[in-house]
C-alpha positions, -999 to 999 in steps of 0.1 A, spaced: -66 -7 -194 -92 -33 -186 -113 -13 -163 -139 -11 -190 -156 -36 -216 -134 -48 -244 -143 -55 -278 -130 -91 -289 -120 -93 -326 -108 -130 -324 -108 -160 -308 -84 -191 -324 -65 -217 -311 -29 -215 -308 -8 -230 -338 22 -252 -328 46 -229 -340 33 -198 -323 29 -220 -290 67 -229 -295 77 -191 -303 53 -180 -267 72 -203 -252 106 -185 -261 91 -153 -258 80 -160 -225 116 -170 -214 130 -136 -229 109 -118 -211 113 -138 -177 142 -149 -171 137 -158 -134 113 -187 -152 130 -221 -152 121 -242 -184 98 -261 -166 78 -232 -152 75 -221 -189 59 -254 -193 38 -253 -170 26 -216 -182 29 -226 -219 14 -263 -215 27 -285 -244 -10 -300 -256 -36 -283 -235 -58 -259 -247 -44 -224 -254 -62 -198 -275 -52 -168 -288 -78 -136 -281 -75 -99 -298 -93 -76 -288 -95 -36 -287 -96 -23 -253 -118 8 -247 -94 33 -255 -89 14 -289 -54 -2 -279 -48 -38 -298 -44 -64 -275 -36 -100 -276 -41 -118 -249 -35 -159 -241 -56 -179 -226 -54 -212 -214 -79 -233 -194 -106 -205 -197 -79 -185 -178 -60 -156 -193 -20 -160 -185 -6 -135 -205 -15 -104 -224 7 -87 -254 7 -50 -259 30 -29 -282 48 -59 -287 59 -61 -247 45 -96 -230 25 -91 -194 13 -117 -173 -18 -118 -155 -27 -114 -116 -39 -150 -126 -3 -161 -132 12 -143 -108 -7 -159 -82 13 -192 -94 47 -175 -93 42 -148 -66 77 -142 -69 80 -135 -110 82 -95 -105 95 -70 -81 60 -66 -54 49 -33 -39 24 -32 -11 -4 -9 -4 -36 -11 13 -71 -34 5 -90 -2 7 -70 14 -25 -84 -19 -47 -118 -5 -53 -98 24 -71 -71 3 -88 -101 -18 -107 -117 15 -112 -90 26 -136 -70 44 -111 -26 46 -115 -12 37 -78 -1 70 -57 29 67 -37 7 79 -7 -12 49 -11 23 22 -6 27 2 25 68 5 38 73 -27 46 101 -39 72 128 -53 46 123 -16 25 111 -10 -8 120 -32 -38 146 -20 -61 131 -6 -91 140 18 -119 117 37 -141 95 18 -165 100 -15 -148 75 -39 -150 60 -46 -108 31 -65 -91 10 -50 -67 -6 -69 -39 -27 -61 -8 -14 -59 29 -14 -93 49 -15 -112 14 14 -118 -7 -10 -123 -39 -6 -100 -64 -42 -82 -71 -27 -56 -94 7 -50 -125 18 -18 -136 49 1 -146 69 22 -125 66 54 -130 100 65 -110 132 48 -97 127 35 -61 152 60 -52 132 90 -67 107 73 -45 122 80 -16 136 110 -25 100 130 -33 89 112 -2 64 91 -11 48 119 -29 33 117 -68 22 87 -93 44 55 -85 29 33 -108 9 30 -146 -16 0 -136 -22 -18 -167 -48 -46 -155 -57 -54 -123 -76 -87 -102 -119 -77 -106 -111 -59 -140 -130 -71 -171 -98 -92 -179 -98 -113 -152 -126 -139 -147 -140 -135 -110 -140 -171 -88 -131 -200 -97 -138 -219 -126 -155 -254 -133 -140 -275 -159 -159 -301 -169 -141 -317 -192 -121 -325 -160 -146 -342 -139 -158 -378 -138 -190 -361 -160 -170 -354 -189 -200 -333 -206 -219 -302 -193 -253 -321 -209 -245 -351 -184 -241 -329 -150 -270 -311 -157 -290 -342 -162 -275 -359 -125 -283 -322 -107 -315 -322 -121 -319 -361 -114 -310 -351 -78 -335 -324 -77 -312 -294 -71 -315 -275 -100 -342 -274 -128 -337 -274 -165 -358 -266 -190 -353 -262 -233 -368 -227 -234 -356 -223 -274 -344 -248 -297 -310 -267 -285 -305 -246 -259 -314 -256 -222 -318 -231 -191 -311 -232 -155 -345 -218 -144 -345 -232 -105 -320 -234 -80 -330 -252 -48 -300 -234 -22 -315 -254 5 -304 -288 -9 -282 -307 18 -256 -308 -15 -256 -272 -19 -256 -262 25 -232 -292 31 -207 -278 6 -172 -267 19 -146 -253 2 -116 -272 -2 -85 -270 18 -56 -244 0 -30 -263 -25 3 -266 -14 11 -236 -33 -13 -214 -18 -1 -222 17 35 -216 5 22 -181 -6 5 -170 23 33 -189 47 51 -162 29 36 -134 35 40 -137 70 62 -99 81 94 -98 93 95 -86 129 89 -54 134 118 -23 139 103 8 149 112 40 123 140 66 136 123 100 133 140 132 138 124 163 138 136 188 108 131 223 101 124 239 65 135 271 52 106 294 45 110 320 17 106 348 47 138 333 59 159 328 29 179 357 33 196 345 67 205 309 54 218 316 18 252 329 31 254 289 44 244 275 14 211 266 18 173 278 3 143 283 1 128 246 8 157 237 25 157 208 54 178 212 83 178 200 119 177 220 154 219 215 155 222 229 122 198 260 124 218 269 158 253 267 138 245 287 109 227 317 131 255 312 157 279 320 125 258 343 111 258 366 143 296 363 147 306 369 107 288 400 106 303 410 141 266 414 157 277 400 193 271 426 218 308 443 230 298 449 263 275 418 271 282 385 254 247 374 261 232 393 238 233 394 199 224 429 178 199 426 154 204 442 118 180 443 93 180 408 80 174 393 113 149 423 125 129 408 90 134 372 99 123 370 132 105 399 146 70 408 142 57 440 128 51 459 161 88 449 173 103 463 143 115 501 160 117 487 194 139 460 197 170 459 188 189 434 210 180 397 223 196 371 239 208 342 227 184 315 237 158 339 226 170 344 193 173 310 185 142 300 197 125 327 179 142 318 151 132 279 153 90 292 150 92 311 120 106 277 106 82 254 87 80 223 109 91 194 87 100 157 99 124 125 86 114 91 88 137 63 87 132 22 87 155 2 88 179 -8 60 163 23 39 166 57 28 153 86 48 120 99 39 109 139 44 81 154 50 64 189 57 47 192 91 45 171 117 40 135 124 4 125 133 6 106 164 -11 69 173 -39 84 183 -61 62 208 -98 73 217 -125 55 235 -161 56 214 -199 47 226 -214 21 200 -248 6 204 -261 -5 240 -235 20 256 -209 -7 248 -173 9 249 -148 3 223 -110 15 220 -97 28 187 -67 35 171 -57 54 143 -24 67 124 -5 30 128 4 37 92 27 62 93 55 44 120 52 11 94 22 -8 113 1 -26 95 -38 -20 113 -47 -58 100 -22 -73 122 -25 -47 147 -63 -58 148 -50 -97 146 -25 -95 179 -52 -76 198 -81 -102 191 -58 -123 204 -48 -106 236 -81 -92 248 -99 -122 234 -126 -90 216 -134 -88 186 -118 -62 164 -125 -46 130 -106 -27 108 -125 7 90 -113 35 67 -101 64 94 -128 91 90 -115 123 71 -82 103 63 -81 94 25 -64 60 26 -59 54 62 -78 30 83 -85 24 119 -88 -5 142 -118 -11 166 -117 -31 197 -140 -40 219 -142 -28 253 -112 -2 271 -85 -20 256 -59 7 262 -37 -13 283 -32 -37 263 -30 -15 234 0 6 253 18 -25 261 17 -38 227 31 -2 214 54 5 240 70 -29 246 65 -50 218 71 -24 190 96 -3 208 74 32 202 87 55 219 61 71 245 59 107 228 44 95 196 8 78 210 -15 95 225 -45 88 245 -25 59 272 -37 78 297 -73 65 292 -65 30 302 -87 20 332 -76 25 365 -71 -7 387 -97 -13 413 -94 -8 450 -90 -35 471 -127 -44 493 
């Protein structure tokens, strides 16, 4: 909504009776607020202005500002709070996670694709259609991002993570919310902008100069002033220690996947009798009962040798190929079934713990791990596809900075939309396989690449 310039139609401060009637708005629409959290949002005698504006699209909106900070925005008659706000009460809506590389897009104007969510450890907050939800960035429990739900967390899981999850209305970076922080004067021991111009210029690290009438310009800046290099940025508020103290992940469970079969429209014809379709997911047990039954209901077990199973013209279709059609008639079991399992779309289910299954078409990417040559010849291990068993590449990246004592960075995986891949310094592939295999619990089938781990050295 804010992706683009705004025109502003007013700017007023807030009357005492529409401060007192924000403040009871505010508590309708939050209930999780405590009275004196409202105060705090809704402060008593600070400053707090009211601005309308039309957003591009021509929508009238009303937003609150107080401070120079916009806390809440009105829209249709529905109250919103900022990212600024919800950086104060991290907690006020339900928070979905997806990854820092999806941002740019978000501030762009884009809605938030289910592809693009993070499954965290604990699952997926509960959520129904049109409910209001923050969105924040892996490894930081900040909110960067609100928008509405778009579907049910169970019609989430359900399409498989597939489709728009989530109207984003305003976003952290959009022309709504002021970038950095802001210096209040009016707070400081200078009391007046005029005053701490004067002492900067006094001190000879900036230069001001009246260049029309009444109004003075910063025209010089000197960077190199010991003021300006010896400046540090102030430790984190209590707050913002709670919030990232709180972002720290639950320990990790790896996901339960089971590999699934789907019914192909080819194939309908042999599972319809069971009750199943075309788009149907079943596993390996399930597509050897129902052609196990199949065979025996329409009596197609050979009389003279139990082994083999008589082919009529719906399995002839199902399963043979073009040149086989006249010539064979009969095949044994195993055959048959396994025939049967490849002209079945591979599909796959992935479960974490404490949520609903999730299915998908295809198969499951594994970790891949590669070894690359950078500049100098140096060698560096990387790994891609953490995503989709629920690793976060950040942390991953974190741990094996750690470990290896390397460096590490974290990239978007090439040809991967919204995946990214960690880079580690050196052959780090043992420690790498270790951290998969005995730390996470992956089960060895699902990474590839161990076998490039260097071999120990012989013994001089």
């Amino acid at each position: 909504m804010f992706a683009k310039a705004f025109r502003v139609k007013s700017n007023t401060a807030i009357k005492g009776s529409d401060r007192r009637k924000l403040r009871a708005d505010v508590t309708t629409a939050f209930p999780t607020l405590g009275t004196d959290q409202v105060s705090e949002l809704v402060p008593g005698k600070e400053e707090l202005n009211i601005v309308k504006l039309y957003a591009h699209k021509g929508d009238a909106v009303t937003v609150y500002v107080s401070g120079g900070n916009p806390i809440l925005f009105e829209l249709e008659k529905n109250l919103y709070p900022t990212v600024y706000t919800l950086w104060s009460y991290p907690d006020l809506l339900p928070t979905f996670t997806t990854w820092p590389l999806v941002l740019e897009k978000l501030v762009g104007g884009a809605d938030l694709m289910l592809p693009g969510l993070v499954m965290p450890p604990a699952g997926l907050p509960q959520v129904q259609k049109g409910d209001l939800c923050a969105i924040s960035l892996v490894g930081n429990r900040a909110p960067v991002a609100i928008g509405v739900a778009a579907m049910s967390t169970a019609e989430m899981l359900t399409s498989g993570l597939k489709g728009r999850g989530f109207s984003v209305l305003h976003t952290y970076q959009d022309h709504l919310c002021p970038e950095g922080r802001q210096l209040d004067i009016k707070k400081s021991s200078y009391k007046k902008l005029s005053k701490f111009l004067q002492q900067m210029q006094q001190e000879q690290i900036i230069q001001v100069k009246e260049l029309s009438k009444g109004v003075e310009s910063i025209v010089a800046v000197d960077w190199k002033h010991p003021r300006i290099t010896s400046f540090v940025i102030p430790e984190p508020s209590p707050t913002s220690q709670t919030i990232q103290e709180g972002s720290r992940e639950q320990p990790y469970h790896p996901p339960d996947i089971k590999p699934l079969y789907c019914v192909p429209a080819s194939m309908t014809l042999l599972f319809q009798e069971s009750g199943h379709k075309k788009g149907s997911f079943l596993e390996g047990s399930e597509v050897r009962t129902i052609v196990i039954n199949y065979a025996k209901k329409n009596d197609l077990v050979d009389a003279d040798n139990k082994n083999l199973v008589k082919l009529d013209p719906i399995l002839c279709d199902c399963i043979l190929e073009k040149n086989e059609q006249h010539t064979v008639m009969k095949l044994p079991w195993d055959s048959l079934l396994t025939r049967c399992l490849e002209k079945l779309q591979p599909a796959y289910q992935v479960t974490f713990p404490g949520q609903e299954p999730i299915v998908k078409k295809g198969r499951i990417c594994p970790i891949d791990i590669t070894l690359a040559q950078r500049a100098s010849n140096k060698k560096v291990t990387v790994v891609r596809n953490l995503e989709a068993y629920g690793l976060d590449p950040y942390s991953v990246a974190a741990i094996l900075q750690q470990r290896c004592q390397a460096s590490t960075t974290v990239t978007p995986a090439p040809g991967a939309k919204d995946s990214l891949q960690v880079q580690i310094q050196g052959n780090q592939v043992h420690h790498l396989g270790w951290l998969l295999l005995e730390d996470y619990q992956l089960p060895r089938k699902h990474i590839q690449g161990l076998e490039k781990a260097p071999k120990p050295g012989k013994k001089k």
